[in-house]
C-alpha positions as CSV (number, residue, x, y, z in Angstrom):
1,X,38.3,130.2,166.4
2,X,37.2,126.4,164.7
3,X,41.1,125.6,165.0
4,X,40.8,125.6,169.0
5,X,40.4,121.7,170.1
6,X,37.4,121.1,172.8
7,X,38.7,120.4,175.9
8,X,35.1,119.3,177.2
9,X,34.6,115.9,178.3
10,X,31.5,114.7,176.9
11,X,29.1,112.5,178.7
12,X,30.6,108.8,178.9
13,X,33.8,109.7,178.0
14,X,37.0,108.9,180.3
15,X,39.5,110.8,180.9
16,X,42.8,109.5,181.9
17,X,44.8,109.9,185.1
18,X,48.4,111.3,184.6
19,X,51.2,109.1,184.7
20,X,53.3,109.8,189.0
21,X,56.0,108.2,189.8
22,X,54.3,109.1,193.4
23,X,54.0,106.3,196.0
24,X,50.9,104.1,195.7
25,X,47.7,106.1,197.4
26,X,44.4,104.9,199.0
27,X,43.9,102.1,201.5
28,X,46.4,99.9,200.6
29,X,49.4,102.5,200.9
30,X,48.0,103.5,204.2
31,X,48.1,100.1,205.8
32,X,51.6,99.8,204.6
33,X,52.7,102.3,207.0
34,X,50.3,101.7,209.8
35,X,52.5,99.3,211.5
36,X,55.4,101.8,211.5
37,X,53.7,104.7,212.2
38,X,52.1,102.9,215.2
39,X,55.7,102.4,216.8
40,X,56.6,106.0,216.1
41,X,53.6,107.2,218.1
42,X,53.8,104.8,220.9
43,X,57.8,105.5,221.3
44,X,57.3,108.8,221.5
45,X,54.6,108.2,223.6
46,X,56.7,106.3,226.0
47,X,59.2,109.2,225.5
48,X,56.9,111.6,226.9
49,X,56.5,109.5,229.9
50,X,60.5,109.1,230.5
51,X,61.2,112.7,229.9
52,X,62.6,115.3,232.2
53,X,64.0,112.5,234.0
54,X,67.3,112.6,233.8
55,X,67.6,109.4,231.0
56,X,69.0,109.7,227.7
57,X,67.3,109.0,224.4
58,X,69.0,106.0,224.5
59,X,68.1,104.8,227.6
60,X,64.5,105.6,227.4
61,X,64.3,104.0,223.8
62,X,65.7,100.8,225.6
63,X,63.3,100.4,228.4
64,X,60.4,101.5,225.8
65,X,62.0,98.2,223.7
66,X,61.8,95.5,226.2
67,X,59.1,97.2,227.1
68,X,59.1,99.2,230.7
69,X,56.4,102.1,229.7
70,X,56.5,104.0,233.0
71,X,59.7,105.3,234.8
72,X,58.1,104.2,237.9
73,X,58.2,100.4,237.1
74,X,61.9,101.2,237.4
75,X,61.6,101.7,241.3
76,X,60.2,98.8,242.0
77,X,62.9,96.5,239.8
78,X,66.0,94.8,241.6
79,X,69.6,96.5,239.8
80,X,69.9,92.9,238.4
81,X,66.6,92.8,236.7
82,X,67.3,96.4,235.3
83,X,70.7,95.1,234.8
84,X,69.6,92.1,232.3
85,X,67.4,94.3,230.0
86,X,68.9,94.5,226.3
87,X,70.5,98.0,225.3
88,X,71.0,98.6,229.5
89,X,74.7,99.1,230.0
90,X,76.8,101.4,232.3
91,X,75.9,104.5,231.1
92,X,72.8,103.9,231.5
93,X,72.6,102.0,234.3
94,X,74.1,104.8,235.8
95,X,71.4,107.8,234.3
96,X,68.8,104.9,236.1
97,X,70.5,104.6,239.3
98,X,70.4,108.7,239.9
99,X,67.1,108.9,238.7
100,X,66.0,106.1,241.5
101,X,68.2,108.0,244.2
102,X,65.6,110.7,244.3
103,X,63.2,108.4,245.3
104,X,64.2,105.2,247.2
């Protein structure tokens, strides 16, 4: 059993790390992502807030853009001010106008 090779690392030796094709790992990977995963988490966030309110996904991910992060803010805006927000057109403005009927 002399022809078996010792697989034991002895004291002082290194070993070496196999060869990934993996994405780098360790701090410097993870505050790569930080920034994106920071807007993932605050849009849904926001989404959370918006939800069950009668706005599409695509309404709600245009107020959360410019940024308007409670449908109540919405209440208070004139139709031109909601009008003039980026990504707000017709559809939408309609999906905001019902949801401030039930209110005002």
């Amino acid at each position: 059993m002399d022809d078996e090779p010792n697989h034991e690392i002895g004291e002082g030796e290194m070993t070496r790390e196999p060869v990934t094709t993996n994405p780098p790992r360790g701090l410097k990977a993870i505050v790569s992502v930080a920034p994106t995963m920071k807007k993932i988490v605050e849009h849904m966030e926001t989404s959370a807030k918006f939800a069950k309110r009668g706005l599409s996904e695509r309404t709600i991910r245009a107020l959360a853009d410019c940024p308007i992060d409670y449908p109540e803010r919405l209440l208070f805006m004139t139709e031109k001010e909601i009008q003039s927000i980026p990504g707000i057109g017709k559809t939408s403005m309609a999906e905001i106008i019902a949801y401030r009927d039930k209110f005002v």
